[in-house]
ROMAR-751400 format. One record per residue (C-alpha): x, y, z; residue in one letter. Coordinates in nm, 2 decimals. Example, Ala and Ser with C-alpha at 12.3 -4.5 7.8 and 13.67 -1.06 7.14 Angstrom:
{{1.23 -0.45 0.78} "A"}
{{1.37 -0.11 0.71} "S"}
//
This chain:
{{-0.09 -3.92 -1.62} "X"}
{{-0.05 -3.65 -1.43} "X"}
{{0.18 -3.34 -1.59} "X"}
{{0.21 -3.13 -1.28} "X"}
{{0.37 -3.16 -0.97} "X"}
{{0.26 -2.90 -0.71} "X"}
{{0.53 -2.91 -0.49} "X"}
{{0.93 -3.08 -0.45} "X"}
{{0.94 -3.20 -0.81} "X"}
{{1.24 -3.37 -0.80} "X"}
{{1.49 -3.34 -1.12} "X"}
{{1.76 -3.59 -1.23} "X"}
{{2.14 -3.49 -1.12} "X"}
{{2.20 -3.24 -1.46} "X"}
{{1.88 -3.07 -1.37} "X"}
{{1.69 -3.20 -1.65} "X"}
{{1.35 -3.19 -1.46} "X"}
{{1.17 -2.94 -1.55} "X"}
{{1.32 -2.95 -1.92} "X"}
{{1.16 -3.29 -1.92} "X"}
{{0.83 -3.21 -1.80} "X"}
{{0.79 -2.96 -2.04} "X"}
{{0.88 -3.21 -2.39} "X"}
{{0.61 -3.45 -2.20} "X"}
{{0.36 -3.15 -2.14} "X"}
{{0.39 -2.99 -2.50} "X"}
{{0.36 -3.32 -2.64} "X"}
{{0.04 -3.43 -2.41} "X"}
{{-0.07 -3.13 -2.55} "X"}
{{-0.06 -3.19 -2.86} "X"}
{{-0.22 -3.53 -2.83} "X"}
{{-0.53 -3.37 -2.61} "X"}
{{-0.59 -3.12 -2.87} "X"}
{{-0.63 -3.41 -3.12} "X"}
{{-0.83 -3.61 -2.92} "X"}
{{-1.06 -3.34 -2.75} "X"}
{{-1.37 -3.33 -2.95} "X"}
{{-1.38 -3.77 -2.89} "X"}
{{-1.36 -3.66 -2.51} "X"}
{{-1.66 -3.77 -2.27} "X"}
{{-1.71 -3.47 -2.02} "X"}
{{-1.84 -3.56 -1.66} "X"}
{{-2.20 -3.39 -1.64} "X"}
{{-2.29 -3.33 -1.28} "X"}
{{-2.62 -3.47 -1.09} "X"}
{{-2.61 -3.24 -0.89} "X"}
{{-2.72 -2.92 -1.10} "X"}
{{-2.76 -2.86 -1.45} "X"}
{{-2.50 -2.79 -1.67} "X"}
{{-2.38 -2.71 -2.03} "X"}
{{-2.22 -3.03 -2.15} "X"}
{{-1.87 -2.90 -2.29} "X"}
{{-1.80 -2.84 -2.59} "X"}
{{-1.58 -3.02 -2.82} "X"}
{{-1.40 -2.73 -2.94} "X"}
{{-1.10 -2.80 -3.16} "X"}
{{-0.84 -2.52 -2.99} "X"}
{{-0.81 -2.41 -2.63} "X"}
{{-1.17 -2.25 -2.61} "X"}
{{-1.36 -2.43 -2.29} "X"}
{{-1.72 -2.22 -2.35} "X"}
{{-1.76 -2.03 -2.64} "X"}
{{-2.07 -1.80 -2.60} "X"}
{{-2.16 -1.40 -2.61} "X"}
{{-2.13 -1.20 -2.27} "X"}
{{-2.52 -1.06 -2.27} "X"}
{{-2.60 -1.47 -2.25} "X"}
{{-2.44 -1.43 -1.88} "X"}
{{-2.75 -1.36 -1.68} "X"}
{{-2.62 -1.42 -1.34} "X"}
{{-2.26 -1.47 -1.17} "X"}
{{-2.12 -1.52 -0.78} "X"}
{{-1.78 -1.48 -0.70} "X"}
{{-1.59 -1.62 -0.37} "X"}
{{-1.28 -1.52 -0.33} "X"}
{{-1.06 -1.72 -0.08} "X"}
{{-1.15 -1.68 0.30} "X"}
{{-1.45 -1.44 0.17} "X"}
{{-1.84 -1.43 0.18} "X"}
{{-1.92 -1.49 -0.19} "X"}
{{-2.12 -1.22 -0.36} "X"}
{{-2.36 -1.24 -0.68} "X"}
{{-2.49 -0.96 -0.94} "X"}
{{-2.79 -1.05 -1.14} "X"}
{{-2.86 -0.89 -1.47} "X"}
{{-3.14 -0.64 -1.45} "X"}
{{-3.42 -0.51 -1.70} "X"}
{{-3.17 -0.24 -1.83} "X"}
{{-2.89 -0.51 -1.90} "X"}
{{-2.68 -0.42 -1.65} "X"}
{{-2.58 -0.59 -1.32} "X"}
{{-2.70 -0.56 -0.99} "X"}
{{-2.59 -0.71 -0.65} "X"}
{{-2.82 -0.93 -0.57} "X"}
{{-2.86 -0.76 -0.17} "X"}
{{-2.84 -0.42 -0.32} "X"}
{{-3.02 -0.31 -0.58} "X"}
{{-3.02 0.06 -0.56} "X"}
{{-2.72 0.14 -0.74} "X"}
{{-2.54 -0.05 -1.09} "X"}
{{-2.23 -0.31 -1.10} "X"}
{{-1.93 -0.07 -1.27} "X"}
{{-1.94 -0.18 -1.63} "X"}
{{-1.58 -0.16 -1.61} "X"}
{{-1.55 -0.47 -1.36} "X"}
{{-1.95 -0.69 -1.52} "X"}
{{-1.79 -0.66 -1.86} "X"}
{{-1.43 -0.77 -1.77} "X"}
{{-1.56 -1.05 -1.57} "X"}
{{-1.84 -1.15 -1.78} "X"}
{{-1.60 -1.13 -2.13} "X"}
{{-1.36 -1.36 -1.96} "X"}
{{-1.63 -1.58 -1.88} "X"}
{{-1.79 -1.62 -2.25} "X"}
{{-1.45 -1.72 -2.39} "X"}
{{-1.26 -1.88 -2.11} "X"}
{{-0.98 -2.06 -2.26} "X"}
{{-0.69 -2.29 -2.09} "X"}
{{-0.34 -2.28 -2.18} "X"}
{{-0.27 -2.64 -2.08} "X"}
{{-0.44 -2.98 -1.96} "X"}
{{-0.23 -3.13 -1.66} "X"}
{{-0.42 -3.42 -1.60} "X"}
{{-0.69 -3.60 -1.80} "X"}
{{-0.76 -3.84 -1.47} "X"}
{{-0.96 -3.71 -1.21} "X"}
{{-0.82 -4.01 -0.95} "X"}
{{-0.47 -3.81 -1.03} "X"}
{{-0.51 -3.52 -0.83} "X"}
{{-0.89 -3.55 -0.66} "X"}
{{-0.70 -3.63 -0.29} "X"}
{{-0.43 -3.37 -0.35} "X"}
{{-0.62 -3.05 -0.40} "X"}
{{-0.46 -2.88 -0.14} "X"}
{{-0.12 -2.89 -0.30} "X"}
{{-0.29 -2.73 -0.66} "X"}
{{-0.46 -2.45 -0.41} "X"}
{{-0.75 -2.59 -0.51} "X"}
{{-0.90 -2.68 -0.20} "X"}
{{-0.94 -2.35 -0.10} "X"}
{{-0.92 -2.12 -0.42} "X"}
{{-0.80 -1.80 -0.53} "X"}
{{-1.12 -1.75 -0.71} "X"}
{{-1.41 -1.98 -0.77} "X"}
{{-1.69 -1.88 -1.00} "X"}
{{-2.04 -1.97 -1.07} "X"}
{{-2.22 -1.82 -1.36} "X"}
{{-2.59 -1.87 -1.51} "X"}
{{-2.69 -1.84 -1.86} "X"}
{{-3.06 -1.76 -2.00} "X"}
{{-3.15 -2.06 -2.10} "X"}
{{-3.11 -2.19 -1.79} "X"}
{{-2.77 -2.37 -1.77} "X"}
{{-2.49 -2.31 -1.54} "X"}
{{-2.12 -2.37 -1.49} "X"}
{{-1.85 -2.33 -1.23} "X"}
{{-1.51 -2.32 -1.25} "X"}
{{-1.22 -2.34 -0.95} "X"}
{{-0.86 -2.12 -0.99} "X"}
{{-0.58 -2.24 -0.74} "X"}
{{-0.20 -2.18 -0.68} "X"}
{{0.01 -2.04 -0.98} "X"}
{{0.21 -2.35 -1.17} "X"}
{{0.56 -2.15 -1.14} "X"}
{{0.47 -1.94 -0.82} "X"}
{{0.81 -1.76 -0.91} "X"}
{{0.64 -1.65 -1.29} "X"}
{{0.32 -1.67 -1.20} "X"}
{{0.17 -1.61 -1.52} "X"}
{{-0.01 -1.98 -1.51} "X"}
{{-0.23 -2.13 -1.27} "X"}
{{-0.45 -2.48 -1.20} "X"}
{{-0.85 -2.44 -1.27} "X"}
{{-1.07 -2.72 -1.26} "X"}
{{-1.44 -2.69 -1.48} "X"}
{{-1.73 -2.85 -1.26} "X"}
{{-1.82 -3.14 -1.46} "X"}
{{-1.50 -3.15 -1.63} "X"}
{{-1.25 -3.46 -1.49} "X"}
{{-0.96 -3.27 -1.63} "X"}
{{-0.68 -3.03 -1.47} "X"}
{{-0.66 -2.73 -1.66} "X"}
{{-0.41 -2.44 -1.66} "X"}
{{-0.56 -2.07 -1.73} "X"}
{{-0.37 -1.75 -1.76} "X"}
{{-0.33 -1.49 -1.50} "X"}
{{-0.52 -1.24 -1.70} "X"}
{{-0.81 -1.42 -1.66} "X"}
{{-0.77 -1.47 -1.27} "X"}
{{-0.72 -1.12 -1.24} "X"}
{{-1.06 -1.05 -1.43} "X"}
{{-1.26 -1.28 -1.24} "X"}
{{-1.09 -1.22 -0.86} "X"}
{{-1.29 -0.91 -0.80} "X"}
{{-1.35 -0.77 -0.42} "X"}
{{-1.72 -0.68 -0.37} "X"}
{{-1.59 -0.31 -0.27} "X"}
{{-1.47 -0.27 -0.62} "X"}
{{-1.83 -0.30 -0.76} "X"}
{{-1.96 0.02 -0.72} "X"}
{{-1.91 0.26 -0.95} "X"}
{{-1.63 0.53 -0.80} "X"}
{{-1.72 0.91 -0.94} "X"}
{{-1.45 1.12 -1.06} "X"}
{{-1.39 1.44 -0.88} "X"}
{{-1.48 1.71 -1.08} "X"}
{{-1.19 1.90 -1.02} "X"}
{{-1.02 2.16 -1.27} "X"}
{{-0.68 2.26 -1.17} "X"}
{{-0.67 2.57 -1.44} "X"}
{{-0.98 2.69 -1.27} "X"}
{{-0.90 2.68 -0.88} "X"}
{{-0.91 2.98 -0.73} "X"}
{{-0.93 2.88 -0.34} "X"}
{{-0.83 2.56 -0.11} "X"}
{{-0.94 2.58 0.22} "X"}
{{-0.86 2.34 0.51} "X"}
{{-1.11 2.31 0.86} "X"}
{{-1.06 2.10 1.15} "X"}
{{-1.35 1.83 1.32} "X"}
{{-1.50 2.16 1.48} "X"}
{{-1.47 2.42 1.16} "X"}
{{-1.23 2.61 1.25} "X"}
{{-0.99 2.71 0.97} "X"}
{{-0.65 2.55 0.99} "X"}
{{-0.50 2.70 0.62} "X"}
{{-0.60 2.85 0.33} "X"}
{{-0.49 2.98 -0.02} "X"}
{{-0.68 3.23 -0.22} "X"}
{{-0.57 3.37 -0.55} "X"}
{{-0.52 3.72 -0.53} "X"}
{{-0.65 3.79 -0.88} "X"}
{{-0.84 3.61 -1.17} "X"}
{{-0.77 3.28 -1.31} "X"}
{{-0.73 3.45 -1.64} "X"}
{{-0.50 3.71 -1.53} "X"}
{{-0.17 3.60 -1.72} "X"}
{{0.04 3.59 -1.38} "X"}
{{-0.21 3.40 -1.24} "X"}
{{0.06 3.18 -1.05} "X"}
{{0.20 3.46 -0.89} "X"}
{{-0.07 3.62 -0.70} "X"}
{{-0.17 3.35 -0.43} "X"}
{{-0.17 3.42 -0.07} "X"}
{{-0.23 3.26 0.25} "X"}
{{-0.49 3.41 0.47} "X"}
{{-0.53 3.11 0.74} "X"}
{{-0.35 3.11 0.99} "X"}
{{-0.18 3.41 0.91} "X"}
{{-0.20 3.65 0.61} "X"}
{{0.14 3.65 0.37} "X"}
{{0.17 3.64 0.02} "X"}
{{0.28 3.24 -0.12} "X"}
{{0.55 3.12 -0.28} "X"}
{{0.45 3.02 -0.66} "X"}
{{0.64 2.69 -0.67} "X"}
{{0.49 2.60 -0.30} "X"}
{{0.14 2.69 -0.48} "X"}
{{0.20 2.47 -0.79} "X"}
{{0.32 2.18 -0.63} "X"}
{{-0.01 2.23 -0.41} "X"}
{{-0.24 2.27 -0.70} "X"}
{{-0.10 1.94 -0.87} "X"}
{{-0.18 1.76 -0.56} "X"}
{{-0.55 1.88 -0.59} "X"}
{{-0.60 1.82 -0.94} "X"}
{{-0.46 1.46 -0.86} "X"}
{{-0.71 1.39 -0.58} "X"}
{{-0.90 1.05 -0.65} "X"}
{{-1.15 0.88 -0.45} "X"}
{{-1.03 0.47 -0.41} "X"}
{{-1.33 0.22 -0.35} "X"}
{{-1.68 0.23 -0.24} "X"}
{{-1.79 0.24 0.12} "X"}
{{-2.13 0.27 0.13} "X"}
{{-2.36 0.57 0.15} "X"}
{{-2.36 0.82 0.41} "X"}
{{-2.60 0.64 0.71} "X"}
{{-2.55 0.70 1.07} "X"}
{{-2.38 0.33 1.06} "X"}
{{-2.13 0.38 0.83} "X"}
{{-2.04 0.68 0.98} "X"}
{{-1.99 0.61 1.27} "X"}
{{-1.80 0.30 1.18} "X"}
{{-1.60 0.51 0.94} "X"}
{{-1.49 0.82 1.22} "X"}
{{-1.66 1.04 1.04} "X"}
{{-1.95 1.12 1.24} "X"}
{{-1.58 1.29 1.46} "X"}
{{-1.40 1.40 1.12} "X"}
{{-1.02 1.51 1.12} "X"}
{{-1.05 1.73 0.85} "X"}
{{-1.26 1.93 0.59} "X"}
{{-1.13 1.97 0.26} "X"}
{{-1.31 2.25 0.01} "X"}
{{-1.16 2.36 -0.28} "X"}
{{-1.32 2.63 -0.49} "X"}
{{-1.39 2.66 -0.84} "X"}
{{-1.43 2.99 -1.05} "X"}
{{-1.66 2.99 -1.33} "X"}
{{-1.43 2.94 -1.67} "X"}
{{-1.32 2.76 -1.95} "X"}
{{-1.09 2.48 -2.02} "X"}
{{-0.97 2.33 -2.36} "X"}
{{-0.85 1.96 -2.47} "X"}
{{-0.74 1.87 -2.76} "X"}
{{-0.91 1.57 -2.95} "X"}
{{-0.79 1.29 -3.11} "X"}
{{-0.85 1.44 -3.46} "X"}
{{-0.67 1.75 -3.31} "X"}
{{-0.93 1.98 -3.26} "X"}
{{-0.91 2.22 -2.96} "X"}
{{-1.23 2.16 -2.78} "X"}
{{-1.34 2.41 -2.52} "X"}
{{-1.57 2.32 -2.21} "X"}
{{-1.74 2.60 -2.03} "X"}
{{-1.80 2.53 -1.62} "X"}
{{-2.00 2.70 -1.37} "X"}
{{-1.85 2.79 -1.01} "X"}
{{-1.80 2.53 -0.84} "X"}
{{-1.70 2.37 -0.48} "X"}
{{-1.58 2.04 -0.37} "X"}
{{-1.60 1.93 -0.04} "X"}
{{-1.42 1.64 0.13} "X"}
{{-1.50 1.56 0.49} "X"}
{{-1.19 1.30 0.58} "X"}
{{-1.15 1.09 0.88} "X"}
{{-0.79 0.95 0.92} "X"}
{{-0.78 0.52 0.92} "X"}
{{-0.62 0.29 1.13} "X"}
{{-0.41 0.17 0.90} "X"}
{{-0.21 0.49 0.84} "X"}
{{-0.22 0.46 0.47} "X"}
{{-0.58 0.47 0.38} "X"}
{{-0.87 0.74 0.48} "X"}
{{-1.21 0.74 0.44} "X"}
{{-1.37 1.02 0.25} "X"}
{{-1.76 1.15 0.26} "X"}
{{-1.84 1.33 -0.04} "X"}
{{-2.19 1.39 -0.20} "X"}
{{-2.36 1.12 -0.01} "X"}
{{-2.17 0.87 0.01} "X"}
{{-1.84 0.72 0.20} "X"}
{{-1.51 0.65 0.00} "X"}
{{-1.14 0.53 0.10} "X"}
{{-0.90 0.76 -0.04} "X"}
{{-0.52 0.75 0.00} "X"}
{{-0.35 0.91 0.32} "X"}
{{-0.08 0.98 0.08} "X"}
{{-0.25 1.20 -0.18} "X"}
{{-0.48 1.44 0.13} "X"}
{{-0.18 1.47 0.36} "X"}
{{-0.07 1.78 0.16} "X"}
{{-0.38 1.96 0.31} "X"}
{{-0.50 1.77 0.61} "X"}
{{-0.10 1.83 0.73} "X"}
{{-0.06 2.13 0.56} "X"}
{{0.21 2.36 0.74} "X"}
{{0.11 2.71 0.53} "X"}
{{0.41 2.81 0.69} "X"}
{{0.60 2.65 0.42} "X"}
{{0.44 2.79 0.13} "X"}
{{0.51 3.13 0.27} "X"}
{{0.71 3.37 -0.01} "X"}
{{1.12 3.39 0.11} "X"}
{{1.15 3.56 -0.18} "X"}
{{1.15 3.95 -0.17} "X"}
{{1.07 3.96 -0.54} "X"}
{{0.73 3.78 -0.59} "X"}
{{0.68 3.94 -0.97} "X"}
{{0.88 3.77 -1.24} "X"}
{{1.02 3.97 -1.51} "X"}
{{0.79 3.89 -1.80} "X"}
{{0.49 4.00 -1.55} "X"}
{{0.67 4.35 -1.44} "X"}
{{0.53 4.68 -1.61} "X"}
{{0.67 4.92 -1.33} "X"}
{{0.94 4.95 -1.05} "X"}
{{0.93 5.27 -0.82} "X"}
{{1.21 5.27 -0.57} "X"}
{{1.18 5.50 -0.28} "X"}
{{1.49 5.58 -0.01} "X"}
{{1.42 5.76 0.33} "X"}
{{1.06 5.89 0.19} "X"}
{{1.16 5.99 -0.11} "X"}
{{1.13 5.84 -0.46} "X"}
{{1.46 5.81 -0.63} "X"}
{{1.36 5.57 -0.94} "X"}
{{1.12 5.41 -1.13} "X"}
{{1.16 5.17 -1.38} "X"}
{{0.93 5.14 -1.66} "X"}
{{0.91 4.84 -1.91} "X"}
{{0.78 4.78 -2.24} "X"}
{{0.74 4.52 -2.47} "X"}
{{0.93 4.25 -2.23} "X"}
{{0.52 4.07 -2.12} "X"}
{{0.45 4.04 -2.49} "X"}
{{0.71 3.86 -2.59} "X"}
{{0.87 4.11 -2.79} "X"}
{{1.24 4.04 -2.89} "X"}
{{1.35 4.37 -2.82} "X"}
{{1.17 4.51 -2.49} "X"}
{{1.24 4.90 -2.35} "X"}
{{1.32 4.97 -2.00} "X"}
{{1.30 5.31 -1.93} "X"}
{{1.43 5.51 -1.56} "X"}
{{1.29 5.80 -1.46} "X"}
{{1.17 5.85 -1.80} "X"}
{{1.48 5.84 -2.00} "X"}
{{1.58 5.50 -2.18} "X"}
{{1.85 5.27 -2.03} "X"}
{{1.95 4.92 -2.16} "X"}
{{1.74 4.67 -2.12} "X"}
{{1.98 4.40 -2.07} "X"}
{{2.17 4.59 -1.76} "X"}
{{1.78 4.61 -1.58} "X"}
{{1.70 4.24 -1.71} "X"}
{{2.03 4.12 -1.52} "X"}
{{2.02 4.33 -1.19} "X"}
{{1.61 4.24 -1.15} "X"}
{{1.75 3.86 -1.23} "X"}
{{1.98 3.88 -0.92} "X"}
{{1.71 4.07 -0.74} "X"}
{{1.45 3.76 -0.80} "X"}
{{1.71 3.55 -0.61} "X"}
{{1.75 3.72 -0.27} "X"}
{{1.58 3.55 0.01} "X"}
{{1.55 3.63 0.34} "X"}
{{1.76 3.56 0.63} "X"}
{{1.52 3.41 0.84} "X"}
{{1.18 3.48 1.07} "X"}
{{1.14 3.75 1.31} "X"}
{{1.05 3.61 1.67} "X"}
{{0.71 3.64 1.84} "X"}
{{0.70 4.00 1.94} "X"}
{{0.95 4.14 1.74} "X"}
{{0.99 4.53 1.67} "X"}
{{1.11 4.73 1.39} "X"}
{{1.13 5.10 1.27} "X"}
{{0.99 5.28 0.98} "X"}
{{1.06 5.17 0.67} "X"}
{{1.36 5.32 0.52} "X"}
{{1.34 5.12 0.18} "X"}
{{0.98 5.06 -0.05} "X"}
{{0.99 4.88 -0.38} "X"}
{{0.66 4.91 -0.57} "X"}
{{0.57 4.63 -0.82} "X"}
{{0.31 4.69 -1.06} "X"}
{{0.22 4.37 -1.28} "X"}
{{0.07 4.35 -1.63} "X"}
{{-0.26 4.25 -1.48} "X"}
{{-0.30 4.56 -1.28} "X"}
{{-0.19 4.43 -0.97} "X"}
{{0.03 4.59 -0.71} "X"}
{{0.32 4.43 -0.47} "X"}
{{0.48 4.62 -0.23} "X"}
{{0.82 4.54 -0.02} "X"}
{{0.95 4.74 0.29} "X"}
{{1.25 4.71 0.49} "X"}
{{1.25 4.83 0.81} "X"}
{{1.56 4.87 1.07} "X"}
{{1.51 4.54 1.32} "X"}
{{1.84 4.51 1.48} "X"}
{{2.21 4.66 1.39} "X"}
{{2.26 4.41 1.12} "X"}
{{1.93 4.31 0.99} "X"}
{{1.62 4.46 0.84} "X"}
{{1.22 4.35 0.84} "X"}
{{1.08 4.27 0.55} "X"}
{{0.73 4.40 0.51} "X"}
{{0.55 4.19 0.17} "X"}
{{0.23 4.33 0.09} "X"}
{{0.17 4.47 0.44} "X"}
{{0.28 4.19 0.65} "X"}
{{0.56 4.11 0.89} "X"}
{{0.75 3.79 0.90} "X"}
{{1.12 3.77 0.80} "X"}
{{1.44 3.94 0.82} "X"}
{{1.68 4.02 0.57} "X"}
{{2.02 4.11 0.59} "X"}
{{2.12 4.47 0.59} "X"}
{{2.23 4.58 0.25} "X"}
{{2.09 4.25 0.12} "X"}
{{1.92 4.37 -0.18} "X"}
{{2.06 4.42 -0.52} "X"}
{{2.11 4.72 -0.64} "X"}
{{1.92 4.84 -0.94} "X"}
{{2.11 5.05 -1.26} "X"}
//
């Protein structure tokens, strides 16, 4: 008798339906399991098959994946595809045999296919259900399966509609040769429902965000459209704070701006498999006309991981650069990607951060761009001439009690740590229109940083209220007059 009813199964008035149905199925169960090895399996005339075994628990086929020789997979509404076990042991599409099956997706499928278990038996009568396929999704399947073993035999097996569409977590299968209706997990459905564009292998990008040192941006014709360049070494210890933009325009970068960019490109993944780089696909794909040109530059360096036993293991890399021509897709959320040969999706999501890159944005409003654990020296100069300088000691090491010293006589640490602390805060008032002018400067800090580098800040007389502020030789925002905090 049949256990499952597709669709509209009625229940009594106190909603004792489904209650019902499941004492009757647990206890059909029950008497299945018991009389499963006495069962007579249907053996198809059509092709040869494994007669099924009369296992005592829920196991359908109970064999070793590397007896799997050969599989095809159809998915609903698609052209099936097969992969064929090669000399090596690994799989191949059958109409492409240049490149390897990911042994991620062979071995998920090909597990789940040596061990395929149900979690229930609807129906033990083929007449029950053999007219109403449609209603199990079995007339047109989620999934169906054909798989090959060495010694010649061959099964197939059908996966419809979920039992509970609301839980999903069960669905109908019916065993070629097999007159019963069987239930299977969703697990194994999502094992064996595989798209043929997941087969291929996808590289990861070798991309080392400690070791990044330059992300550069080009249009379809190569011009330059943005780029950051790290103003000294990645091993400096203010690293972070010495990136600058020099496309479009040249201006020192904010550091948060900078991180948040450098997590996006140590993020970057490639999606699924195109195909490789022929005129075809290129064309097809809009890159033959790309949007964009990625590159980000690697400098030679080491990393370090720490192991599972807890060791700290340290990789050495050579200079490196990544390139990623990207040509925007229809769909708005997925682009297509052509790196080292071949043609990838990637996400719209996760490239929009440089193929709509604003630099603008990433621009320093700060007038300070030197924190205070990277400061060694502060020179103040006022109308040409040099009326302090600031020197520090012991505050980048991490000593607990750090000197700060002004014009060479010893002042309180603490009243130069809280005045440079205000002084890290003030922004700018805004940006200087296209063909603005300005005076001399009237005002020059000097930053000197424990790495040896050098940041210098100017303000200039711009209108009767405001003043230019000159970072590192360029022009871009105005301050307020009197908008910097004094110093002790």
């Amino acid at each position: 008798m049949l256990k499952a009813e597709r669709k509209h199964r009625p229940q009594d008035g106190n909603g004792r339906g489904k209650r019902g149905r499941q004492i009757a199925a647990a206890a059909l169960v029950c008497l299945a399991a018991l009389a499963f090895s006495l069962v007579m399996l249907r053996q198809s005339s059509q092709e040869e098959t494994t007669a099924l075994p009369a296992f005592t628990d829920s196991t359908l086929f109970r064999n070793t994946p590397d007896e799997i020789c050969r599989v095809t997979v159809r998915l609903a509404g698609q052209e099936p595809w097969s992969m064929q076990r090669s000399g090596d042991g690994q799989f191949q599409l059958e109409d492409e045999k240049d490149w390897t099956v990911d042994p991620l997706i062979s071995d998920r499928i090909t597990d789940a296919l040596s061990h395929l278990e149900y979690t229930d038996i609807f129906s033990e009568d083929e007449s029950e259900y053999r007219d109403r396929l449609q209603e199990f999704g079995l007339e047109d399947p989620q999934v169906t399966v054909t798989w090959s073993l060495e010694n010649g035999l061959s099964h197939m097996m059908r996966i419809g509609d979920a039992v509970e569409p609301e839980e999903a977590d069960c669905c109908f299968m019916l065993i070629e040769g097999d007159g019963r209706l069987y239930g299977v997990d969703n697990g194994t459905l999502q094992d064996l429902r595989k798209d043929r564009s997941l087969l291929h292998a996808v590289p990861a990008l070798p991309l080392r965000k400690a070791l990044i040192d330059r992300i550069a941006v080009r249009n379809g014709s190569g011009a330059m459209t943005a780029c950051w360049e790290l103003g000294g070494n990645i091993t400096d210890q203010d690293a972070g704070d010495s990136w600058r933009i020099i496309a479009p325009f040249v201006y020192a970068a904010d550091e948060e701006g900078m991180r948040n960019l450098l997590n996006s490109a140590g993020n970057l993944t490639l999606g699924t498999y195109v195909g490789q780089a022929t005129e075809e696909n290129l064309t097809a794909c809009g890159l033959n006309a790309p949007d964009a040109v990625l590159e980000i530059h690697m400098a030679a360096g080491s990393t370090g991981t720490v192991t599972e036993a807890g060791v700290y293991d340290v990789t050495d890399w050579e200079e490196e650069t990544v390139s990623l021509t990207v040509a925007e897709g229809d769909n708005g959320m997925t682009d297509y990607v052509l790196y080292d040969g071949a043609v990838y999706t990637m996400t719209h999501f996760s490239l929009s951060p440089f193929t709509e890159a604003e630099p603008m944005t990433t621009a320093a409003r700060y007038l300070a761009v030197t924190p205070l654990e990277s400061l060694v020296s502060l020179r103040v100069e006022e109308d040409g001439r040099e009326t302090a300088v600031y020197e520090l000691s012991g505050a980048a090491d991490g000593i607990d009690a750090p000197e700060c010293r002004k014009n060479g006589e010893p002042i309180p640490y603490e009243s130069f740590e809280a005045a440079y602390n205000r002084l890290l805060v003030v922004t700018v008032s805004g940006m200087l229109p296209e063909g603005a002018e300005w005076g001399e400067a009237h005002t020059k800090y000097t930053f000197r940083t424990i790495s040896g580098g050098t940041h210098t800040v100017w303000l200039s007389a711009y209108d009767a209220l405001h003043d230019a502020v000159t970072l590192d030789g360029q022009t871009l925002f105005y301050l307020i007059r009197n908008g910097v905090t004094e110093l002790p």
